[in-house]
N, C-alpha and C positions, 0 to 999 in steps of 0.2 A: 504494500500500500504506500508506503513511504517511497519505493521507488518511481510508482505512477505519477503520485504528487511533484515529484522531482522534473518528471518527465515534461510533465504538464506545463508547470512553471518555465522551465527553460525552453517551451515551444516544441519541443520533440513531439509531444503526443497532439497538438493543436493540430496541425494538418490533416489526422487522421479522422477528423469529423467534424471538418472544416467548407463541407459544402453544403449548406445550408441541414446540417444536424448529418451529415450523409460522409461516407469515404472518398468519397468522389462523385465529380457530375457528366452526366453523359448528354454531349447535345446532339441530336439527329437532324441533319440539315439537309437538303432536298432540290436544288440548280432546274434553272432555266422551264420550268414550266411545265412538262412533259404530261401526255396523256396519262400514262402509266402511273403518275402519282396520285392522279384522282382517281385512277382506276383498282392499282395495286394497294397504293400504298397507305393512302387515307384510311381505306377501309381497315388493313391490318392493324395500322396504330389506333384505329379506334375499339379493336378486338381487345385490344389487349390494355387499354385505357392509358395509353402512351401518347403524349401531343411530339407534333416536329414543327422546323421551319421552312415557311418552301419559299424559295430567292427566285421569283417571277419576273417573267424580262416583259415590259409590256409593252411589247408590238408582238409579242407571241401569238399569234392564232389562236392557241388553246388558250390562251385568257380569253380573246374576245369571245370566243364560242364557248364558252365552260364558266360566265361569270357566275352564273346561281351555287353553280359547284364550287366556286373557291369562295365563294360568303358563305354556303354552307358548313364549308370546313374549318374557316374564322369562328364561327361561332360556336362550335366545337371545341374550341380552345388554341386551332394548331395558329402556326405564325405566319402571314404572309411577309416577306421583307421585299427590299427591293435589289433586283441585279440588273439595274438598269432600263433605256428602255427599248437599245438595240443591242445590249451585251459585245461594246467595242472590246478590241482587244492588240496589244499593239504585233500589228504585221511586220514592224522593222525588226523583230528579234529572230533569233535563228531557229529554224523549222516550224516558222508560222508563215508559209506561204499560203496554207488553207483560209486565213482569213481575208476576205472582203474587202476590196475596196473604202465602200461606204460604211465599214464597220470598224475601219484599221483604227484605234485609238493614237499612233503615231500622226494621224492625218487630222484628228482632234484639236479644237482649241480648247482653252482650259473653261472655260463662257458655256461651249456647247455641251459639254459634261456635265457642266453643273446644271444648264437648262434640262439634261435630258434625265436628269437624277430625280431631279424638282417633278418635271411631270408624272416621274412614275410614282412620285411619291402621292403626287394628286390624285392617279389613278385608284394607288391602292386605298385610299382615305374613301374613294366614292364606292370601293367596295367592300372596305370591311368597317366603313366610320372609325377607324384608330387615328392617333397623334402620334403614339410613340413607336418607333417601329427600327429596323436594323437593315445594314446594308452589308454586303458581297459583294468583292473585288471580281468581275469578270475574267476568268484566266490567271488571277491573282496578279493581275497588273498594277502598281500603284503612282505609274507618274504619265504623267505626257511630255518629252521632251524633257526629262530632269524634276518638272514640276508636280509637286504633290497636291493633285486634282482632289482629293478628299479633304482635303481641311477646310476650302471653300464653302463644305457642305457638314460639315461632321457636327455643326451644331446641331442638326436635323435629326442626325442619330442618337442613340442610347451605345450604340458597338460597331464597328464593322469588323467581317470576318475574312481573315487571309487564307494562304494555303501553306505554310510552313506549319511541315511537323515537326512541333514541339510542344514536350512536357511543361508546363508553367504554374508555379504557383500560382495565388490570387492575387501577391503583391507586385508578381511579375507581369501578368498580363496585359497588354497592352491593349486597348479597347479601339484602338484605331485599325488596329491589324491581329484580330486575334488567330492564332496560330490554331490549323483543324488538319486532319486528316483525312486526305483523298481515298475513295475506293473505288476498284476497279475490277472485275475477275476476282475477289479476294473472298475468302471463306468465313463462316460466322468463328469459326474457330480461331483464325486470325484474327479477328476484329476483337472479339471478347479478350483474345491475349492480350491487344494493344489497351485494351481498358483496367485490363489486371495491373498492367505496368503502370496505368495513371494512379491506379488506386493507390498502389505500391510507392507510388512518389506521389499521395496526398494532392495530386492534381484533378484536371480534370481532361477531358475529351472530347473536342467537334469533330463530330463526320461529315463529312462529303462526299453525297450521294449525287449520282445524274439520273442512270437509268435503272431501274428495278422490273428487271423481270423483261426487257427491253426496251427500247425507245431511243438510245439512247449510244453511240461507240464506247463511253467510260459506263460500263452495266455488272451488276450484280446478278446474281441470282436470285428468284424469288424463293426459294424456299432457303437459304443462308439470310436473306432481309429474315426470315419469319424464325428462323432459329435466335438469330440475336437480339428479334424481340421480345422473343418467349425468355432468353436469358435477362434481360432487363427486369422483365417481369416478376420473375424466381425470387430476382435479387434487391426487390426494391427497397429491401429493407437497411442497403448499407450503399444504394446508387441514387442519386437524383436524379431523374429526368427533364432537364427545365427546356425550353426552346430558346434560343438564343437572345431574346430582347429579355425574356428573366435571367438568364444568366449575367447578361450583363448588366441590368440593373443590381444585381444581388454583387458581382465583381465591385460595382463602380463605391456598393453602400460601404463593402470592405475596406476598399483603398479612399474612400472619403471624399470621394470627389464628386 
């Protein structure tokens, strides 16, 4: 007992129950729009009474034709954020030829970013009535020409989410670029390790989902999505589930800012 006490005090044992009463938090994040998430995905997180966040590009198609279904699924609890609302991404880096002309962020001025940030963010406000809401790096790009196009806008947000994988404390975490974990072909047995290891370093972990079950070149399997959310499930009693805008509300109450 006296050892615990020790531990406690000198912060050793804080971290280990240190996500809002939990070992760790696990956030399930959800790219660019996809049929498949109304289709697959929704429904499973709602099986298993698990909310995510889904980063909607909105000139997407499937927003325009699926609105009732993503205010459906807002008010379900899950997170619509915003990725934009042509998901630029910059074509001058090496092996992005695949990107677009009129989508290259390289060919961006820093004005039209922020206008087109702003409209999504208007979009999503007409569909799920939120104020507070969270942004995603497209491609994880964070400048145009040198410049750091997010700070123009980051008052707007609560977090945005990057693509370095890295373990972070709470005090680490940087809310302008929070560090998540891409998946791709990868196993529920894989994923679950990679969350044993946050546990294990009193951290937490964003995933980075595109396609479930298809839709998508960066794709999971649908029954590895359903295994790792029945493990979530198992485990709720020492994992938080938050969606990225409570996370980072619950980070930012941490670091006091």
């Amino acid at each position: 007992m006296v050892l615990a006490i020790a531990l406690t005090i000198n912060g050793i044992g804080f971290a280990q129950t240190d996500w809002n009463g939990k070992k760790c938090a696990v956030v399930l994040t959800y790219d660019d729009a996809l049929n498949e998430h109304l289709d697959n995905v929704v429904p499973a997180l709602n099986d298993y009474g698990l909310k995510g966040t889904f980063y909607l590009i909105g000139a997407s198609p499937v927003v325009a034709k699926r609105l009732d279904e993503w205010r459906k699924a807002a008010k379900r609890g899950h997170e619509l954020g915003n990725h934009t609302l042509n998901h630029p991404c910059d074509g001058s880096l090496e092996n992005r030829e695949w990107v677009p002309t009129e989508a290259d962020l390289s060919r961006y001025t820093v004005a039209r970013a922020v206008n087109e940030i702003k409209a999504t963010n208007a979009l999503l406000k007409a569909i799920d009535g939120k104020d507070k809401r969270t942004f995603a790096y497209p491609c994880g790009d964070l400048t145009i020409n040198d410049t750091l196009f997010y700070k123009e806008v980051k008052n707007e947000f609560v977090a945005a989410r990057g693509v370095a994988s890295v373990y972070a404390s709470i005090k680490e975490i940087n809310l302008n670029n929070v560090c998540a974990f891409g998946e791709s072909g990868t196993t529920a047995g894989h994923m679950i390790a990679e969350i044993e290891e946050a546990e294990k370093k009193g951290s937490c972990i964003v995933f980075i989902f595109h396609g479930v079950g298809g839709g998508h070149p960066l794709n999971i399997d649908l029954e590895e999505h359903r295994k790792l959310l029945e493990y979530l499930k198992k485990h709720k009693k020492d994992i938080w589930v938050p969606t990225m805008l409570q996370l980072g509300e619950y980070v930012r109450g941490k670091q006091g800012k």
